[in-house]
C-alpha positions, 0 to 999 in steps of 0.5 A: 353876224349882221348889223346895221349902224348910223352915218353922220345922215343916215342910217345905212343898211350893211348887211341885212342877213338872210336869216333861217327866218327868211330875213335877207341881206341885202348885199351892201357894198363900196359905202363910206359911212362913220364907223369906228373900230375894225369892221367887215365892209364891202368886200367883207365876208360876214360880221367882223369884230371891232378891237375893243370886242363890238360887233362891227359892219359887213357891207357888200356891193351899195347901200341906199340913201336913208335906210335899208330894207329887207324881205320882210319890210321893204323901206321907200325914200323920201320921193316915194320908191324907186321906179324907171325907164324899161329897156334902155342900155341893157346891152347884150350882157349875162349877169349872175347873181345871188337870190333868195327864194322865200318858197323854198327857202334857198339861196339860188344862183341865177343869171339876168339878161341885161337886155330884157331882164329875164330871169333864170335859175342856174342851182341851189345852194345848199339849204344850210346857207343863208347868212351871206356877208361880202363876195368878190369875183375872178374874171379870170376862172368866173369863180364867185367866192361868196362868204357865209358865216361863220367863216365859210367861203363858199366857190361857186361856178358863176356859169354853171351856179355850181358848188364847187368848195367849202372853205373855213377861213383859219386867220389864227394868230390874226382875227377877223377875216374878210373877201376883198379881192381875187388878183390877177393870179388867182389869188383870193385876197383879203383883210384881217385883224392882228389884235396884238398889235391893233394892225389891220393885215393884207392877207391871201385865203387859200382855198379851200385849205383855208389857212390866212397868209399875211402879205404885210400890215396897214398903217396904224392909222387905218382900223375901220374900213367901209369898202373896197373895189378892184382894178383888174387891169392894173392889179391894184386893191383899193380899201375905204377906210374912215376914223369917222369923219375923214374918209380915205381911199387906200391903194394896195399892190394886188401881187404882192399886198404892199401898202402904196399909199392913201388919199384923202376923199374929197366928197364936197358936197356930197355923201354916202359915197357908195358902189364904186368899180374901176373903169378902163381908164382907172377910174372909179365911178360910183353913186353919191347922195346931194342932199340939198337938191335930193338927188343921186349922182353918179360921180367919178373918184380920182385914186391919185388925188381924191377928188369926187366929180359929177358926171351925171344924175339919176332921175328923181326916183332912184333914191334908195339903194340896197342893190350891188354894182358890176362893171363889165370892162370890154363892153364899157358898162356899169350895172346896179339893181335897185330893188327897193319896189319893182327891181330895176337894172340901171346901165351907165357908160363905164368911161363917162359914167354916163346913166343909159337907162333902167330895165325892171327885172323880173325877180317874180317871187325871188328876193334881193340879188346880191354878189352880182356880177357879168358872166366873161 
C-alpha cells in the first residue's frame, strides 16, 4: 500500500511505490506533516492502517517542498527544478542504495562513489519485488532490512547487494508493523498498533522468524507518527509523531524500548521538517522549508528541548526532495540525493551542518535511489 496525503502546505509525496507497472516509490523519510490516525512513516515498512481502518502514510528517508514525483511524471518546484555545483564535498565514501531499472523491470542494489558519482550495479532483487515502504541499517553487520509489501522484510548484504532473507512479519495479537531502527545488539526494532487498546508498541522483529515482540506501549497520547532517526552512538530511537498540528520528537531506549520522554518541536518559522540523522555530537540535523524567503535550510534539532536552528541554506535551486539521507559519522558527513531533474548528492559537514557542495549522479536510465546508506 502507498498513499500520498496533504500538510497544512503542502501535498508531500510519502511512499510513491514501485508498482509492477513501473511506477516508483520515491523512498521518503524524517518528514513531519499533518496526519491523523496510526500511520507507517520514516522508517516504516509499507502502508500501515490508521485505528479507525484508513489507509494511512509510508514514508522513508525525505520528501521535498510541494509535491512528490515518481518515474512516470517527474514534478519541478516553484524555482524551476533542481540543479548544483558538481564534485564539491563528496569525499572518499561508498554509498549504497536502492534503484529501479525500468529495462529490466528489477529493483537493483548498487553502490555510488561519493567523490565522483559513479554508478555501479551490485545484484538484483528478485523480479517479484517492487513495492518498497521504509528501511533501516545496522553498521554493525552492513545489513540493509528493506520492507515490501505485504509484510516482507527483505536482509540484504549492503556489500555485496545480496538477498540473504525473507522475513514476514507476524505482529499478531498487535497490528501494523513498521522498520524503525537496528540498535546496538543487532536488533531490528519497530512500531506496531494494538487496536485493542489504541496503543502504539515499541517492538523487536526477529528475523527471519518474524514473530513481533512488544518491549513496551507509547503514551496514548502518541497515535500517527511521520519519521524516526537513529543515534548509534548512544543507543536512542527517535519517533516523530504529530496530532496534526503539534509535532513531537519522542526519545525511546534502543536496548530496552522504554518510553524516555517526548519534546515538543519548536519549528518557528519553518516547515516540512524532513531527513533528520544524528551526529556525533547527538544532534539532529535535517532540512526545512522558509517559505517567505523560498529557500531550504538545513537546520539542527535539539533532542532535549525541541528548538529548530539555522545552520546554513541550500542555493536557490534545491527545492524539491524526494531523495533519502545517510550520515557517515567517522567521516563527519551527511548525504542526500536529490533526484527531481538531474540527480544530484548533496554533502554537508555532519558537526555543523555546514552544506559542501552537490555532485550529479550518473543514474543513466536507473530510477530513484532509495534506502541509502554509506558502506562501513
Amino acid at each position: 500500500m502507498s498513499t500520498t496525503y496533504t500538510t497544512n502546505s503542502s501535498t508531500k509525496a510519502t511512499s510513491m511505490g514501485r508498482s509492477q507497472a513501473g511506477a516508483s516509490i520515491a523512498l521518503l523519510g524524517a518528514v513531519l506533516c499533518s496526519a491523523c490516525g496510526h500511520s507507517d512513516p520514516g522508517g516504516g515498512s509499507g502502508g500501515s492502517t490508521s485505528a479507525s481502518g484508513a489507509s494511512a502514510a509510508s514514508v522513508g528517508g525525505g520528501c521535498g517542498e510541494g509535491g512528490a514525483a515518481s518515474a512516470s511524471s517527474s514534478s519541478s518546484s516553484s524555482s524551476g527544478g533542481a540543479g548544483g555545483s558538481g564534485g564539491a564535498g563528496g569525499g572518499g565514501a561508498t554509498l549504497v542504495a536502492l534503484v529501479w531499472d525500468p529495462t529490466a523491470a528489477v529493483e537493483r542494489v548498487v553502490t555510488i562513489d561519493a567523490a565522483t558519482g559513479t554508478v555501479t550495479n551490485l545484484a538484483a532483487l528478485p523480479p517479484e519485488h517492487m513495492w518498497f515502504g521504509g528501511c533501516v541499517f545496522d553498521p554493525g553487520s552492513a545489513r540493509i532490512y528493506q520492507s515490501v509489501s505485504p509484510d516482507v522484510v527483505l536482509t540484504i548484504d549492503a556489500t555485496s547487494g545480496a538477498l540473504l532473507e525473507e522475513t514476514t512479519a507476524s505482529p499478531a495479537p498487535l497490528a501494523n508493523f513498521w522498520l524503525a531502527g537496528v540498535n546496538a545488539a543487532g536488533e531490528v526494532l519497530g512500531h506496531a498498533w494494538d487496536p485493542s487498546a489504541s496503543l502504539e508498541h515499541v517492538v523487536t522483529l526477529d528475523t527471519p522468524g518474524g514473530a513481533v515482540s512488544s518491549l513496551g506501549a507509547l503514551p496514548p497520547a502518541y497515535t500517527a507518527f511521520t519519521g524516526t532517526a537513529y543515534d548509534h552512538a548512544a543507543n536512542l530511537l527517535y519517533t516523530q509523531a504529530t496530532d496534526g498540528i503539534t509535532h513531537t520528537l519522542l526519545r525511546i531506549d534502543g536496548a530496552t524500548g522504554g518510553f524516555l520522554g517526548a519534546t515538543p518541536i519548536a519549528l518557528g518559522p519553518f516547515q516540512n521538517l524532513l531527513g533528520l540523522v544524528a551526529n556525533s555530537a547527538g544532534e539532529l540535523v535535517g532540512l526545512a522549508w522558509d517559505g517567505a524567503a523560498s529557500l531550504e535550510h538545513v537546520v539542527k534539532l535539539d533532542p532535549m528541548t525541541g528548538a529548530v536552528t539555522s545552520v546554513d541554506t541550500l542555493p536557490p535551486q534545491f527545492t524539491l526532495f524526494n531523495g533519502t539521507s545517510t550520515v557517515d559519522v567517522a567521516a563527519d558527513r551527511i548525504y542526500r540525493i536529490e533526484t527531481v531533474g538531474q540527480p544530484m548528492l548533496l554533502t554537508f559537514e555532519a558537526s555543523s551542518g555546514a552544506y559542501l557542495g552537490a555532485t550529479p549522479v550518473a543514474l543513466n536510465q536507473l530510477m530513484n535511489p532509495v534506502c541509502f546508506q554509506v558502506l562501513p
